[in-house]
N, C-alpha and C positions, 0 to 999 in steps of 0.2 A: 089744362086738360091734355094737351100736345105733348107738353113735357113728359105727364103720364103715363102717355101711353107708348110713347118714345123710350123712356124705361125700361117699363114694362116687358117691353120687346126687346131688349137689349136683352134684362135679365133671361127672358126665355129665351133666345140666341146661344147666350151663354150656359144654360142649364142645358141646352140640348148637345153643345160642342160636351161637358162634361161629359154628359152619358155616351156618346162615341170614346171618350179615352180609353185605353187599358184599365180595368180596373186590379190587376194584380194575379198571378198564377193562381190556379185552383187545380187541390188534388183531390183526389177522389179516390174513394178506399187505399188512401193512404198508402199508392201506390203511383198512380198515372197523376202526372203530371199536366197540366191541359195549357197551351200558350195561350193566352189570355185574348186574343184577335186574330180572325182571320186574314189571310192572304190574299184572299179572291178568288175568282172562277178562274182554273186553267183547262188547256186541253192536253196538257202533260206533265209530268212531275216537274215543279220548279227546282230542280239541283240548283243552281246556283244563287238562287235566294237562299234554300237552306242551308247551304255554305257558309254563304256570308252571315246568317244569323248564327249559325255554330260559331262561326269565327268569331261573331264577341261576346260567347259564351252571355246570351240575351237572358237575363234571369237566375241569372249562375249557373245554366246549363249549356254544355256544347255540342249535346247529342238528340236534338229534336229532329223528329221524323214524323211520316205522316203514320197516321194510327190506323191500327188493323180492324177487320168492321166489327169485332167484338168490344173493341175501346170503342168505336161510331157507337155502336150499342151502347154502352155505358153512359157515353157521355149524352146522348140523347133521355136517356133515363134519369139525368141528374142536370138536366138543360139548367134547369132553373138556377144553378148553382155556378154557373161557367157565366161570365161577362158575354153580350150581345153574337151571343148564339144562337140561332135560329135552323129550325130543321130542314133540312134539304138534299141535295145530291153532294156528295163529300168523296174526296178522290180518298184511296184508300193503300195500303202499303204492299195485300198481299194481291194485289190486279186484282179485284172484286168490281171496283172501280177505279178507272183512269182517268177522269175527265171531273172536272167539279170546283167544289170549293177547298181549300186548303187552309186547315187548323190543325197546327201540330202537335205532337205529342212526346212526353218521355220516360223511359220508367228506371231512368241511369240514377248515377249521381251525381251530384252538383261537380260545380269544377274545384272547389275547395275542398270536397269530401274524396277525391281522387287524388289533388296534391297529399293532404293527409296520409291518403293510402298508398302514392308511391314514396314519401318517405318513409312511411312505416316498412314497406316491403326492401328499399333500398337499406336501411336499417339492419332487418332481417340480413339480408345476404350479405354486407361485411360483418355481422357476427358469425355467420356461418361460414365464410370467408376465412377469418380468424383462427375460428375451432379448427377449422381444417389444416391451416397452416400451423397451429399450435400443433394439432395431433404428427404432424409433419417430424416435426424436430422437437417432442415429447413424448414423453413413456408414461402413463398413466398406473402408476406403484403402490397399494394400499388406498387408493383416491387423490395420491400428490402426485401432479404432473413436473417429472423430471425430465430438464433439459436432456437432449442424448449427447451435447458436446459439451468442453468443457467452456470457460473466456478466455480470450486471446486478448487484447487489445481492449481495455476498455469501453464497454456496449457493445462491444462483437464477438462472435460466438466462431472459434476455429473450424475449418473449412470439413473434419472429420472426425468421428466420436474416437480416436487414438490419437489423435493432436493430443500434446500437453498444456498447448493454452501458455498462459501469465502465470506472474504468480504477485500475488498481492500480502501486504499488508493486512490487518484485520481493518483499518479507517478507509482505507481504502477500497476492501473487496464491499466494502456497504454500496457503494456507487459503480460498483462493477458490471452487474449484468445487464443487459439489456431493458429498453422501456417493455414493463408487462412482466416481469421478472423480476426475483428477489433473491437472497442469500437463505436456505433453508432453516429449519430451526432444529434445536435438539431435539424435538421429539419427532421429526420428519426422518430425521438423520436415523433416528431409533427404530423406526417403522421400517426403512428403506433395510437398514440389517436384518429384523426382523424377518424381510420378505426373503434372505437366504440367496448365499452368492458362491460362486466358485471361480477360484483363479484361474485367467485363462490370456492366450497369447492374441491380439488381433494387428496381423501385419508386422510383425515384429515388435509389439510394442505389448508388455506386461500390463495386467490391472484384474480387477473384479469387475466380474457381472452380477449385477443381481436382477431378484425377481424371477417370473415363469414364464413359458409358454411364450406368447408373443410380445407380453408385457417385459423386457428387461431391459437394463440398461447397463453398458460399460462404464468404469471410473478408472482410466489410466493409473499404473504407479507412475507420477511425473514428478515426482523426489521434491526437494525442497529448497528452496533459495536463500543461505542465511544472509545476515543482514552485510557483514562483512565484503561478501559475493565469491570469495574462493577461486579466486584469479578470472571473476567474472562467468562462475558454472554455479548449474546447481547440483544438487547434490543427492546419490540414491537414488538417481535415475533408472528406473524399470523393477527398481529394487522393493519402493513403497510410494504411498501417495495420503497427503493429508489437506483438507477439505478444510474450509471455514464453515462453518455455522455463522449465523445471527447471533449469537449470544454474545457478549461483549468479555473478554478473557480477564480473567481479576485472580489469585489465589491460587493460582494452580488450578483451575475450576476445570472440566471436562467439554470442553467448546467446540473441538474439531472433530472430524472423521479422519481414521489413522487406517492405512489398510495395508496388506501386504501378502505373501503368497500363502499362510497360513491360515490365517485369521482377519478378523477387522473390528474397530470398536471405536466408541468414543475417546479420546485422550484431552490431554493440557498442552498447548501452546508453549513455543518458545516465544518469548515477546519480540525478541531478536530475529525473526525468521518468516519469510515471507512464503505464504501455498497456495495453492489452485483454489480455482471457484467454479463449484457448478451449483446452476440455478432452479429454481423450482418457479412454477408458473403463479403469476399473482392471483 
């Protein structure tokens, strides 16, 4: 019988510690957040408890605070639903009251719904970041963003849009431009004429501009490099300027941009001859 009731008690000991535990956050209209146990009676704001409980973000949150007497009101109204709550004198956030018991509140978000949101937001601003710096040293032409310089140096872009840059190869200018950057196509090339150029000098240095208004961009005449090298010059300097396309030269096929103080147009390659590369945005 001793044994029994030695149990017995034990059991109820233990079902009474249970019901003291936290039994788990409750939110209420799906908005307030309620910390599942009070604090205790103070006679002034515990700052540095609720520090420390922010600081290990208790519940996945780290912006609990004490509630305004319209949350006391709410949560009073939904007592039944909040773990070992009981109504009484409750300190409060907006000085209603100062003094009392302390159960916090929150109406944030979690600490993982914040990390989400500063990489989302950090995200955002190097793409805006980007666009900006794209618009920087791009001309926006028919909807294709044209570099405004030409390549110098393989991945690098010469210091001013009347540099004449490198001159490549066709296997070559494929891995020429910049990362974010490509070799244009023929019908880019066709649209970029389309948008209408006039020969003109910048700094002493010949080419076409095309396009209007704010949107244009220069293309130096920066002649041409044959394969031979011509005691190490190129050739037709300031005179004309021919451009690689993406398209791969086969037949005489019309692959380049050819430009000069007249006119400008698609043309055919020498295979022997190496030209500029400018790039359009990926």
């Amino acid at each position: 019988m001793k044994k029994i009731i030695v149990l017995l008690s034990l059991a109820f000991a233990f079902n009474c510690m249970q019901a003291q535990q936290p039994q788990g956050m409750v939110t209420l209209l799906g908005y307030l957040h309620v910390y599942p146990e009070d604090l205790g009676d103070f006679t002034y704001e515990p700052v540095n408890i609720i520090n420390a409980i922010n600081s290990q973000a208790k519940y996945g949150y780290n912006d609990w605070r004490l509630p305004t007497v319209e949350e006391i009101e709410l949560m009073i109204a939904n007592k039944s639903k909040i773990p070992a709550f009981q109504e009484g004198k409750f300190m409060t956030k907006d000085g209603k009251l100062r003094s009392g018991n302390v159960r916090l509140v929150t109406t944030g978000k979690t600490v993982a719904e914040k990390e989400k949101q500063r990489k989302i937001e950090e995200e955002r601003a190097e793409q805006r970041r980007m666009a900006e710096a794209k618009r920087a040293e791009a001309v926006n032409i028919n909807g294709v963003w044209w570099a405004t310089r030409n390549v110098g140096s393989r991945g690098i872009f010469v210091p001013k849009p009347e540099d004449y840059g490198g001159y490549y190869t066709w296997n070559e200018a494929q891995i020429a431009c910049p990362a974010g950057w490509r070799l244009p196509t023929l019908q880019e090339f066709e649209s970029l004429i389309n948008s209408g150029s006039h020969w003109i000098t910048v700094n002493g240095k010949n080419g076409r501009r095309f396009g209007s208004g704010i949107d244009m961009v220069f293309l130096p005449a920066a002649g041409v490099w044959p394969e031979d090298g011509l005691n190490g010059l190129a050739q037709y300097i300031n005179q004309e300027g021919k451009y690689w396309s993406s398209e791969r030269p086969q037949d005489y096929q019309f692959t380049i941009l050819f430009l000069y103080e007249t006119k400008c147009f698609l043309y055919a390659p020498f295979s022997d001859t190496r030209y500029s590369v400018r790039c359009v945005a990926e």
